[in-house]
N, C-alpha and C positions, 0 to 999 in steps of 0.2 A: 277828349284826349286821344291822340293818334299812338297806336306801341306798335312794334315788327319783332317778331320773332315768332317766341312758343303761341300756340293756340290759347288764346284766353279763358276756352273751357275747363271750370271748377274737375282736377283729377278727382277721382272716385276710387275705391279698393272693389276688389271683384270684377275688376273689367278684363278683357285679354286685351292682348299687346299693344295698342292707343295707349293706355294707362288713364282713361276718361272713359265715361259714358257716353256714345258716339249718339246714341240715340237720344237722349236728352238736346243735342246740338240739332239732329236731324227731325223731332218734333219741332225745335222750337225756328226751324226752317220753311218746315211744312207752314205754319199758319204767318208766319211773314209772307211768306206769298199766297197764302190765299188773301191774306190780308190786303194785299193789291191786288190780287185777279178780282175779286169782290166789287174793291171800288173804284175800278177803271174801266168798265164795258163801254163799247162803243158807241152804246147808246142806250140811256138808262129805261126808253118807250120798250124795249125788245134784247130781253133777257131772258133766258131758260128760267126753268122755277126752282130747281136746286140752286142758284143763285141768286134769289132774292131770298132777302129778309121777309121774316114773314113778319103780315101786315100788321098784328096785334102778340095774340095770343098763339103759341105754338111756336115750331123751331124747325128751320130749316139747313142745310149743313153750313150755309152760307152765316148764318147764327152761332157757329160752334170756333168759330178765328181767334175772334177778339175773347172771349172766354177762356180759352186756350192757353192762349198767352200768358192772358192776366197767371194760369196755374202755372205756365212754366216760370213767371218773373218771382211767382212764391220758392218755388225749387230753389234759384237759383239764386236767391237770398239768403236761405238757409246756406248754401254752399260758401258763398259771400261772408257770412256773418260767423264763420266758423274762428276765422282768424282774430276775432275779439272773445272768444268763448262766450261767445251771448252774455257778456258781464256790460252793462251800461258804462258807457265813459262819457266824458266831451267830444274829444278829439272822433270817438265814432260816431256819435249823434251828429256833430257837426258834417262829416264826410258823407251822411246820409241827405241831410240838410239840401248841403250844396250840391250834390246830385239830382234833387225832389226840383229844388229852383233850377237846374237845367234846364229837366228835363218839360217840365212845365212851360217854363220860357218858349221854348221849340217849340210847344203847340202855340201858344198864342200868336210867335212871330210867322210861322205856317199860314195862320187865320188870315193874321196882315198881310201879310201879298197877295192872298188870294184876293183882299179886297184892295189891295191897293194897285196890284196890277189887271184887274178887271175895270178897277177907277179909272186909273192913269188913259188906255187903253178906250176907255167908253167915252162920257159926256161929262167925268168929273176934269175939275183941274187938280194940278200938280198938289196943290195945299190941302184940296179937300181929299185926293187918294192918299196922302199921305198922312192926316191927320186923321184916320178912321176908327180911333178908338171909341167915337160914340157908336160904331154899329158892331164893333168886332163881337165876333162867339168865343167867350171865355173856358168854356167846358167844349171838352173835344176827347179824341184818343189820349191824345199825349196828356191832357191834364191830371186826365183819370190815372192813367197810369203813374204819372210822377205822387199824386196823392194816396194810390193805394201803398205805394212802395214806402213814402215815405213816414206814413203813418202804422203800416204795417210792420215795416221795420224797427219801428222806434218800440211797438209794441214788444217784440220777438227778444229784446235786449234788456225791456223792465219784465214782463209777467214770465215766468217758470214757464218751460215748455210742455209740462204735464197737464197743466189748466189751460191751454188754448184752444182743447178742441173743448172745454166748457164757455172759452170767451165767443168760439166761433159760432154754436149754439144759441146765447144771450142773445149774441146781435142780430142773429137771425128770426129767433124768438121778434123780438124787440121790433126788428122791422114790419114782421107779418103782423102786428097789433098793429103799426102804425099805415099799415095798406090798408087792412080791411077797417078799420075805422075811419079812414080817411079817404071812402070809393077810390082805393090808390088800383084797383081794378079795370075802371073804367076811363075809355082815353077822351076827357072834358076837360071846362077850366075850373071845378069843380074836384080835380083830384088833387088831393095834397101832396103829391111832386108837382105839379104842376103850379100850385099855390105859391110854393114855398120857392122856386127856383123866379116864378115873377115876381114877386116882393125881395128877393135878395140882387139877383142878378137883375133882371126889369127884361122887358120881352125882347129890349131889340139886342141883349147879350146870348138870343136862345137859337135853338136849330129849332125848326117849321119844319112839320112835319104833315100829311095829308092822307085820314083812314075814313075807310068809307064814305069818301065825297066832303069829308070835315076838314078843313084846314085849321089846325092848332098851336102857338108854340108850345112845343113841347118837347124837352132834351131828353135823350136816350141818357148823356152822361148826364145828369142830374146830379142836386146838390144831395138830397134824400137816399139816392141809390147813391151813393157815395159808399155808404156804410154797409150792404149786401157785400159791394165788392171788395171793401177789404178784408170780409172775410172769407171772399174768394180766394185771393191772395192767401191768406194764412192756411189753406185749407190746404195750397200747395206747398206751402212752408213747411205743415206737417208731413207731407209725404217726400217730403226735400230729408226731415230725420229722418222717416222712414227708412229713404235709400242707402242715407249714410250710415245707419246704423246695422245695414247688412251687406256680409259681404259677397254674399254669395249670389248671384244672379236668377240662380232657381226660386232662390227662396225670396228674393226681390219680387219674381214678378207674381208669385202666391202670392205675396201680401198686396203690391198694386190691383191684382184685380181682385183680393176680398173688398179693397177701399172701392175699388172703381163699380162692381154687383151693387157693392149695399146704398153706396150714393145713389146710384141712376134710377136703381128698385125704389129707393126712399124719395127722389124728386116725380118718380110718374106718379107714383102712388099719391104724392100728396097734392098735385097735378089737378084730384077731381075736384077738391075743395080752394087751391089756390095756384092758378092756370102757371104756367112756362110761360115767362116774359120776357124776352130780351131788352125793350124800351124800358120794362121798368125794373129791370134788374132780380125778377121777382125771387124769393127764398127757393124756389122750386130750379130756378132756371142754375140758381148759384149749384145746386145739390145735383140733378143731371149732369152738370157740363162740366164739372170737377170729376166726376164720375168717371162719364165717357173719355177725356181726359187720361184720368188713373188709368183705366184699361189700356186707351189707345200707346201711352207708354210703355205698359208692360207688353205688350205685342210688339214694339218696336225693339225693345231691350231682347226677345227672345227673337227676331229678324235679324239683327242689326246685331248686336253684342254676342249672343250666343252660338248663333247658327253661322255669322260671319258674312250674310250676304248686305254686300256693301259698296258695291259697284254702284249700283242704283239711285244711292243714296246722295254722291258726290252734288248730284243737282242742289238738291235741300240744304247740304250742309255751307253751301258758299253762304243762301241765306243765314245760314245758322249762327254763324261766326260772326256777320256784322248788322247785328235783326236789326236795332231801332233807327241806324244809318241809313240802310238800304230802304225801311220802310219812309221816315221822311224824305229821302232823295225821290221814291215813287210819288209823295203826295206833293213836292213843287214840282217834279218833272207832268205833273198833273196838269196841275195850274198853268204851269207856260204853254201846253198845247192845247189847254181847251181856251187861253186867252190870244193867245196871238193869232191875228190873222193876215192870210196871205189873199193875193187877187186869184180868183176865180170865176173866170166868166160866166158857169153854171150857175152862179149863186145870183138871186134878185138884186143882191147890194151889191153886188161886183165883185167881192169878197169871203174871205169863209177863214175859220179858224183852221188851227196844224191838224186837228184833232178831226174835225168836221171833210178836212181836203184828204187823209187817210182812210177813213172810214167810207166815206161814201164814195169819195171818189177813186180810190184804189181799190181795197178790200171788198165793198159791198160786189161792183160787178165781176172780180173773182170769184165768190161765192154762188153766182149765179144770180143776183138779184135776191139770196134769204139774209135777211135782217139779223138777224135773232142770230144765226151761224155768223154773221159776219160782227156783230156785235162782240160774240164769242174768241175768234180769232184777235180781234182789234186787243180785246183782256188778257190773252194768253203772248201774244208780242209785245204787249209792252211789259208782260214780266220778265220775258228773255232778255228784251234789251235792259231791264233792271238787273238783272242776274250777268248779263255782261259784263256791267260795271260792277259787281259784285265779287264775281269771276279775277277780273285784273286786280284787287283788293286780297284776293284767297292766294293766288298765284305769288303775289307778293309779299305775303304772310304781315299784311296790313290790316291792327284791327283796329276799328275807331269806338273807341268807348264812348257811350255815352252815360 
């Protein structure tokens, strides 16, 4: 749904003169574009190391986006779900529903062009790029997302809000029996995410992945870590009451960062016994990165909302205003430049993709022939030109819901 006018940002009490939390808009700006700077380098061989995922176990900031998020779509569901008094109805359940199927839909149709227009494009024919639901990847960002929310949320409007931070505990409980009994540790086909997501989904619905010289399928979203993360989600739900239950921004950001200390203390610490995972969602990584999270809010609240400085901020907040837009528009405008290609006499085949004819043939000898810098560059232009378009959407006071 496209709307024009006011800001779509949930108002908040305690804020000065916005009448919102600005910094809730401008977090959740910041990790949409990292969210693209992440996964558009110019070249996945030649990447800094703050930018890669780390390969197993551990956490890199390039690891802390997609986490992120997930806390601020908690937040902001809580804000959302204000206008039903978290009392269960139909008419709510259903307008959750038919959001979850959106939003889900978008990743899978995402999935499809990617393979249908690398088909179309390659050695398949018309019928076969476009009949590709025997290889598509079912589990992706968008899926997870739309399943956290929409399970989350349906949570948030049956169980009392007092007991969630004991449901959010269970699941987490619940999960870390189901890892360490099930080498969920170790990345083989022999782990029980790994088990459970080829028996449900079947391998050619998976993302391939490749650790220490192993090539494996094996989903980051997974069907197993499903459940970690919607207690991620809920964990920002509860600091979503949190906010709104105070008015006062001082006393916001004391309580954000006692949530945000005792998480990150409580996921390192339990770190020696059950590693930081990103791929598999581990109980540790959920507890960190909620954490870091809660703080990195409350520092934005006392930048941003308190102290006033805001000038800075306008970059982030264009993202902020239309996140899951902007992010899907970066992952087709993805796809058509790393599919399409133009003539290139450099190239062996005579040819080369949008993406391949920028990168190497523009950017790289700017750089002076470094890779790695130019790779860099290649990620941060194509966020600008996404923040472009994002830009003429803000300017317009165009938000697109999704």
């Amino acid at each position: 749904m496209t709307t024009k006018g006011t800001s779509p940002s949930t108002p908040t009490q305690g804020t000065k003169s916005s009448g919102r939390l600005l910094a809730l808009d401008i977090l959740r700006g910041i990790t949409v574009a990292g969210m693209i700077l992440v996964n558009n380098p110019g070249s996945w061989g030649s990447i800094y190391a703050p930018f890669r995922h780390a390969e197993w176990n551990g956490l890199t900031p390039t690891d802390l986006v997609f986490p992120f998020f997930m806390f601020i779509m908690g937040i902001s569901t809580y804000f959302s779900l204000r206008k039903y008094q978290f009392s269960f109805s139909w008419p709510s359940f259903f307008k959750i529903l038919r959001r979850t199927i959106v939003i889900f839909l978008i990743g899978i149709a995402i999935a499809w062009f990617g393979l249908f227009l690398r088909g179309i494009l390659g050695d398949k024919t018309f019928s076969e790029a476009l009949f590709n639901f025997d290889r598509i990847r079912i589990l992706g960002v968008m899926p997870r997302l739309a399943i956290c929310y929409g399970v989350g949320a349906t949570i948030a409007l049956l169980v009392p809000h007092r007991r969630l931070p004991w449901l959010v505990a269970l699941m987490l409980v619940a999960y870390s029996v189901i890892l360490l009994l099930g080498n969920g540790f170790e990345f083989s086909d022999t782990n029980v995410i790994s088990i459970v997501d080829h028996k449900i989904l079947g391998p050619q619905h998976m993302y391939g992945d490749t650790i220490g010289g192993v090539y494996l399928k094996f989903d980051p979203e997974g069907l197993l870590s499903t459940l970690p993360s919607i207690a991620h989600m809920l964990i920002g739900f509860i600091c979503g009451g949190l906010i709104m239950s105070t008015k006062d921004n001082n006393l916001r950001i004391n309580k954000l960062f006692i949530v945000g200390v005792c998480l990150t203390f409580a996921g390192f610490l339990l770190d020696y016994g059950m590693p930081v995972n990103k791929k598999i969602w581990s109980p540790t990584f959920v507890l960190t990165t909620c954490g870091l999270a809660s703080s990195f809010l409350g520092l934005l609240i006392w930048i941003i909302d308190i102290k006033g400085y805001k000038r800075w901020s306008r970059f982030f907040e264009v993202f902020g205003i239309n996140p899951l837009f902007l992010y899907c528009l970066g992952s087709v405008l993805s796809i058509i430049i790393g599919a399409v290609k133009v003539p290139y006499a450099a190239a062996a085949s005579g040819s080369i993709t949008v993406k391949g004819l920028l990168y190497d043939g523009f950017i790289t000898p700017m750089c002076g022939g470094n890779a790695t810098l130019a790779s860099l560059v290649f990620a941060i232009l194509f966020v600008m030109f996404n923040w472009c378009i994002g830009y003429i959407l803000y300017k317009k006071k165009i938000y697109i819901k999704i």
